[in-house]
N, C-alpha and C positions, 0 to 999 in steps of 0.2 A: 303581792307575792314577792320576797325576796331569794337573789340567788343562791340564800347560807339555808333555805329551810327545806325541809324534806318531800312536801311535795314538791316543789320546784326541781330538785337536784334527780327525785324517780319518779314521775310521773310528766308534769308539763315538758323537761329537755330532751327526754329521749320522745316523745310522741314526737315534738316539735319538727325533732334532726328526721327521724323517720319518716314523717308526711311528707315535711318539706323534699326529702330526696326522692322518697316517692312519686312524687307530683309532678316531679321535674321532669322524668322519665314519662311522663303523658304529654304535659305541656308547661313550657315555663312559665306563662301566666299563670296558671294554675299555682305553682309554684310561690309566684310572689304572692298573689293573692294570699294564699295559707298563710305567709309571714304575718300578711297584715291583720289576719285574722287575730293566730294566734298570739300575736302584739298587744292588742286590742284587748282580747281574753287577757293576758297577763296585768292589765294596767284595772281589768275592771276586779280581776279580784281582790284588789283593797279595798275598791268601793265602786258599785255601778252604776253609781249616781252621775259620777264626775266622770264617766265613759263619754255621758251626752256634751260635756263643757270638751271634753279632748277633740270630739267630731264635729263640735262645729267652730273651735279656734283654726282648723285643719282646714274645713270649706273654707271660711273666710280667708285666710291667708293663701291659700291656693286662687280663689276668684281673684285675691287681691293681685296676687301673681300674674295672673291672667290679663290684667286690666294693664299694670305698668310694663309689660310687655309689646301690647295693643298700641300704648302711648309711645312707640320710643322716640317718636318724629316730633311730639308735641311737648319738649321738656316742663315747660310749666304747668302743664295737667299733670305729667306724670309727676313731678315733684310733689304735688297739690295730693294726690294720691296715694304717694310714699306717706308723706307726713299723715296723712289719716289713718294710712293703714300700722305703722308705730304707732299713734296716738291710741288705736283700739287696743293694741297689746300690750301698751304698755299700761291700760286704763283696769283692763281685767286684772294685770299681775298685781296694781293699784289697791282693789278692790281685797282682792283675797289675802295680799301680804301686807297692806300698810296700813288699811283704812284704819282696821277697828283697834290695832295698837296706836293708833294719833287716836283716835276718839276716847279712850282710855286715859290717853296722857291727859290730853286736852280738860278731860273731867274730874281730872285730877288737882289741877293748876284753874280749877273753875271757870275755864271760860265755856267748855258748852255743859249744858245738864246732865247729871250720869244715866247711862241706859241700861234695862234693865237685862237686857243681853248684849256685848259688845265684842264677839268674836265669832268667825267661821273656821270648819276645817278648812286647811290649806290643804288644796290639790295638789295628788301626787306630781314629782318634776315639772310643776309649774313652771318654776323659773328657766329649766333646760328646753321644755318644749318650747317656751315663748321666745328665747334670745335664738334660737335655731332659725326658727323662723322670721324673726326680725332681720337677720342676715340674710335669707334668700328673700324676700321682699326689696332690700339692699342692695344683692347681686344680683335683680332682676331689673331693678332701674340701671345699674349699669353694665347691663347686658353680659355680664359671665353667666348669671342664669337662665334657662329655656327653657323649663319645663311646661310640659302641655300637658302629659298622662296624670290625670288622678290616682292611679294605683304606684304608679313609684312614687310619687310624693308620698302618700299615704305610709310606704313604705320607708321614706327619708325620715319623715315625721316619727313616726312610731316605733321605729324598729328595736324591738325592747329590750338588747343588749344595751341600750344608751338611752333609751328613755326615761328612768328614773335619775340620773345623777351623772349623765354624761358618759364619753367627750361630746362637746358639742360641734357639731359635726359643720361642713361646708358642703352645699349640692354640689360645687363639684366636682368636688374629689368621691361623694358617694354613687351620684348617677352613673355616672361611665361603667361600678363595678354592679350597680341593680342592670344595667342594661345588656351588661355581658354575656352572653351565653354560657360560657365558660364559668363560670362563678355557681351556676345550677347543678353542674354536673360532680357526680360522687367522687371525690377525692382524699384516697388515704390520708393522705400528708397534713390537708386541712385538719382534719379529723385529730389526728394525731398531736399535732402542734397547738390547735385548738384547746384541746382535752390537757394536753399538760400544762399550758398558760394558766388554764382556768382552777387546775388540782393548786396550782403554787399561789395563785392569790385568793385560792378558800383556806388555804392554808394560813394564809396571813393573816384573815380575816377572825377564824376561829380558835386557832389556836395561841395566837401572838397580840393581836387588839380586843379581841374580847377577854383574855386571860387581864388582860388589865383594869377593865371595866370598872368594878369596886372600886380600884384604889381612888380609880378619879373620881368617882360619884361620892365615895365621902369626903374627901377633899376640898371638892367645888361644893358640896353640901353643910362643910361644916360650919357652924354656926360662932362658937366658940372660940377663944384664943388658939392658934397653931403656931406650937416651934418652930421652927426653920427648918428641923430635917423632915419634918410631914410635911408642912409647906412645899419643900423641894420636890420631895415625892410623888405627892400628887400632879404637880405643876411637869415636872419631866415625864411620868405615866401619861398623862394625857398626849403630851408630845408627841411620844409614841403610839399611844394606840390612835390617833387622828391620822399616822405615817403610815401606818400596817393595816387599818381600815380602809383610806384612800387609797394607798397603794393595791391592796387586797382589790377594792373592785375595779379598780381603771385594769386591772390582771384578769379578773374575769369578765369582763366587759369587752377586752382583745380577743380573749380565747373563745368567750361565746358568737361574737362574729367572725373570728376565722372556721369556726367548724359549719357556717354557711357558706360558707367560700368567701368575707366579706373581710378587709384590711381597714381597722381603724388606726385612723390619725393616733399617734402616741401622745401621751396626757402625764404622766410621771416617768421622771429618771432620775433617782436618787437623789433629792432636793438639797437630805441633810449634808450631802457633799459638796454643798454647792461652800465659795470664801467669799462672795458678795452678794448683796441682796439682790441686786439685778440676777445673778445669775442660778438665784434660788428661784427667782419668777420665772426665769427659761427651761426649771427642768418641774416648778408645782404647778397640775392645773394647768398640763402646754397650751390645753385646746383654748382654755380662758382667757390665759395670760395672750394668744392669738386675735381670740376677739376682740378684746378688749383694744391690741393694737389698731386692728384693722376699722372698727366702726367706731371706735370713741378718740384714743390718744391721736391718733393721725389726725381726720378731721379737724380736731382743733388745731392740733400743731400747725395744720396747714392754713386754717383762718388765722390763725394769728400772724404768721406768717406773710400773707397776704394783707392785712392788716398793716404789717409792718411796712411793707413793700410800698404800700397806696399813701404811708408816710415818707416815702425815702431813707424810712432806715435798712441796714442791712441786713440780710436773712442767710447769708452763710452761713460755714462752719465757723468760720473767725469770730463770729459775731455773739455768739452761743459762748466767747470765753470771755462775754465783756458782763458784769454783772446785769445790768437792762437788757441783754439779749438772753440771758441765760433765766432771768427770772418769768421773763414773758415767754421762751420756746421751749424753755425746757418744764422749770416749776410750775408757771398754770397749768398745761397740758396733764403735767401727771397727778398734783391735786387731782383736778376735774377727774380724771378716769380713777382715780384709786380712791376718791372719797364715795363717788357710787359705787366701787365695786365692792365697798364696805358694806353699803346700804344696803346691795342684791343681796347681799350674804343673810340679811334679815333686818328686823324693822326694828329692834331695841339700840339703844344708844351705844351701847357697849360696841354694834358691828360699827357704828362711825366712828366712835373710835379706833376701831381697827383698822378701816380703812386709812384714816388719816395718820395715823402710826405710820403705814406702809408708804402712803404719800412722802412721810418727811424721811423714811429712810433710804426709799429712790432715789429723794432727792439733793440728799446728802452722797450719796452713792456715787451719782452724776457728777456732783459738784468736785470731787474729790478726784475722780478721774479726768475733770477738764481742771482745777483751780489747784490740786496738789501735787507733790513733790513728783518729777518722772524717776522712773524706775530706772538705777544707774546703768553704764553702758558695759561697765568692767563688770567680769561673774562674779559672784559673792561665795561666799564661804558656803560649803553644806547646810552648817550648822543654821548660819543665817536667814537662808532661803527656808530652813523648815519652821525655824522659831517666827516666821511674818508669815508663813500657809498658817498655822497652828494658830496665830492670833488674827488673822482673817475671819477664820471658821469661827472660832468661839465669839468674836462680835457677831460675826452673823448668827449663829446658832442661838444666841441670848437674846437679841433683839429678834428675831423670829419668836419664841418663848413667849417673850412678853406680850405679842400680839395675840398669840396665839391662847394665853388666858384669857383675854378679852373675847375672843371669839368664842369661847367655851361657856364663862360665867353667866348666869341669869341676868346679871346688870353689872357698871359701872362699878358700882357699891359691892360687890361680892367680888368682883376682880381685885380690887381695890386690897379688900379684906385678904387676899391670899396670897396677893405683891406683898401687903407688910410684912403677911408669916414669913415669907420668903428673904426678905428685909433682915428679919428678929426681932421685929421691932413689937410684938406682942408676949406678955407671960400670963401663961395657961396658970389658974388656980384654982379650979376646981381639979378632981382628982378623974385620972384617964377613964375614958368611955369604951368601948369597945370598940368604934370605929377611929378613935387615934392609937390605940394600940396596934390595931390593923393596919393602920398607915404608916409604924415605924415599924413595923416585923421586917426582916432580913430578906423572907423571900421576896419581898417586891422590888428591894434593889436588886437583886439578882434577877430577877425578872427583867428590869430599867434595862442592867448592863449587858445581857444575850438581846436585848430589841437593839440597841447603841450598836453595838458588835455587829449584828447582821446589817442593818443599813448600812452603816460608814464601812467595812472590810468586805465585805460578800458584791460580786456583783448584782445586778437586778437581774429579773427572767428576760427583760427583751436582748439583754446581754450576752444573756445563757442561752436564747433562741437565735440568737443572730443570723446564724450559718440560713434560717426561713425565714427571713423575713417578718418577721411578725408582726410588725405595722406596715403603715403608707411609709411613714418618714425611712431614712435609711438611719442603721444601727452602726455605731462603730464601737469598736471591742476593741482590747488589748489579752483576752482571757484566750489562754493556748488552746489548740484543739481539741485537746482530752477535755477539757473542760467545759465546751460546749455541746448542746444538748444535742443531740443524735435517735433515728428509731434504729436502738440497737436496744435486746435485750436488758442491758446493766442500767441503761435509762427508766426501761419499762418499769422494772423491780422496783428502784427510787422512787420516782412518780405515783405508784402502787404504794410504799410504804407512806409517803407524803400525804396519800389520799386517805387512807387507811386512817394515820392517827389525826386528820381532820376532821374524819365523820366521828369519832370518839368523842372528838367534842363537842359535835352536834348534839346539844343538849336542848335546842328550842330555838324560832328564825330571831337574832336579836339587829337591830334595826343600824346601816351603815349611816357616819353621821353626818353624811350631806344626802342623808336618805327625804328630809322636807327643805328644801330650800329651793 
């Protein structure tokens, strides 16, 4: 079941809101329990098969929970423990996402036999439900987490605003608000705030990233020589509809847990505004870019560091600007975490390439902030200041680009093929198709240039929501008070119109595209 299709949007959200507040009003447990139910229901209506793989990755890592908790006296059991209980999570995500494309390659380059089947579906938010869980297993050896009830976990796990595609959440910033009383009880405001979050990024979703859908799909489909200005076309369409897709759900993904009473962690803030790659990672994917801190780049940082230490070299901040210090604290650390976070992304070459892209351009990023020129001490010229923002952005924005066809492409080789159109360095001789005609039509850059225009000029919603809070995180705004969102009539109408020419485009659920990863 996806959030853009129509039974989802009249039939499972309003039973859902209704039971659940119903039930509260008997008993809260009653309460939670329906979330989990209905979670469950939502996740089997893809496939009910994969219901029974979600309920028992869920027992075992809750047992496991249970056990490294039981251990916390005895560090070397519980560690012995930990490491099993990763090793199983990470053996299933193994199984479903990597096996049968290595066994494919592999039969390709002939070292084993070809088979005569070599793939399975991939379960729905695999990869979300498993790194979720791989952190509270992690936060339960070092004692931030405590859970003992089966049903809020059950409820941590599943809660199906963020079960398919995120954020990936932390127990414990969720349990405190399953545990709260308060969070049961019927609240306008939730409601309110909820419902309009959620109207603004179906918005985006349907109107704005699937409006672009075609361009990209012939694009990244075409076969044939491409000029440079379909080349660009496609290559910038996708940009954007990846921007207003992901944006789109992590929007509805807030708003369908604030209208349970439920604040999720913030996950996007305007990326494309970001003037360095570091600080495109801090606003794409917060929840990600989070974990990825917390359980992978730290830890190493900190062995190597250690490492360092048990040699007598330095582990400062000083040390970090000598080239040996900066290649072992800084560049191994974020290789390692950004060449797998390539790999999470999927099993083809192309995502390590991506990841590794993003590797060298952190770590140019870094380099350049500890090894290049300081920023002078006397103010500079207007002009000045806006011409080094302006060429920030567009290095970052282009090197984003380019990662981001690789992300997209079927392979290496079709990336490739859509860098050179981009290049020029291809001429088309046969005579136009219908889908390169389609790629140089006028409407699509007008399309490109109203998606540009809303991201880089328009605040986002949690911006426009500030005045409530709409995540965990705190919001800061510069956007006057007229301009933030209010339950006042003139909002309602907006929001109403917003909705309105969203469902118009509800033309059939078409799939968000970190909908299998």
């Amino acid at each position: 079941m996806l959030f853009n299709s129509y039974i989802f949007l009249f039939a499972f959200l309003p039973i859902s809101v209704v039971g659940y507040y119903a039930l509260a009003r008997v008993a809260v447990r009653a309460a939670a329990a329906w979330i989990a139910v209905t979670s469950i229901v939502f996740y089997a209506w893809w496939n009910v098969s994969f219901v029974f793989l979600l309920l028992a990755s869920i027992a075992f890592n809750f047992s496991c929970g249970l056990v490294l908790q039981r251990l916390a006296n005895r560090p070397r059991m519980q560690l012995a423990a930990l490491t099993g209980g990763i090793a199983a999570n990470l053996g299933l995500l193994f199984f479903y996402k990597y096996l049968f494309p290595l066994l494919d390659w592999l039969s390709e380059i002939g070292i084993v036999p070809h088979l005569s089947t070599t793939s399975v579906i991939l379960p729905l938010g695999i990869s979300f439900f498993t790194f979720t869980q791989i952190g509270y297993l992690v936060d339960c050896k070092s004692g931030i987490a405590k859970g003992k009830n089966l049903l809020e976990y059950v409820m941590f796990v599943t809660f199906f605003p963020h079960l398919i595609a995120g954020p990936i959440l932390h127990h414990r910033e969720m349990m405190p608000q399953f545990e709260n009383r308060e969070t049961y009880r019927l609240n306008q405001e939730n409601l309110a705030v909820g419902l309009s979050i959620f109207t603004i990024g179906l918005a985006k979703k349907l109107i704005i990233a699937d409006g672009l859908s075609e361009t990209v799909q012939f694009a990244f489909g075409f076969r044939d020589a491409l000029p440079a200005q379909a080349a660009w076309c496609g290559a910038l369409a996708y940009s954007m509809q990846l921007y207003f897709d992901f944006s789109g759900y992590s929007d509805m993904a807030v708003g369908l847990a604030r209208m349970f009473g439920i604040r999720f962690p913030a996950n996007f803030n305007s990326p494309y505004k970001a003037t360095c790659i570091i600080d495109f990672w801090q606003r794409w994917h917060m929840t990600l870019t989070r974990y990825l801190n917390l359980y992978l780049y730290n830890p190493i940082a900190l062995w190597v560091m250690r490492r360092r230490a048990a040699r007598g070299a330095l582990v400062s901040r000083k040390a970090t600007a000598t080239p040996a210090g900066f290649a072992t604290m800084v560049a191994l650390p974020l290789f390692f975490t950004m060449t797998l976070a390539g790999i999470w992304h999927g099993a083809g070459f192309q995502f390590l390439v991506f990841g590794l892209l993003h590797s060298a351009y952190l770590t140019i990023n870094h380099a350049w902030r500890i090894f290049g020129p300081k920023q002078p001490a006397a103010p500079q010229p207007w002009l000045r200041r806006a011409s080094v923002v302006v060429a920030q952005w567009l290095i970052t924005y282009v090197a984003v680009l380019l990662a981001q066809i690789m992300f997209r492409a079927a392979s290496v080789h079709d990336a490739m093929h859509l860098i050179t159109g981009m290049l020029g360095l291809q001429h088309p001789t046969r005579a136009p198709t219908y889908e390169l005609e389609s790629l140089l039509a006028f409407k699509n850059w007008v399309k490109i240039a109203i998606a540009f225009a809303i991201a880089l000029l328009l605040p986002n919603s949690n911006e426009i929501m500030a005045r409530y809070s709409p995540v965990l995180d705190k919001v800061r705004t510069s956007l006057p008070a007229a301009l933030q969102w209010r339950p006042q009539a003139g909002w309602g109408v907006a929001i109403g119109v917003l909705a309105a020419a969203a469902l118009l485009h509800l033309s059939g659920a078409t799939e968000f595209l970190y909908f299998q990863f």
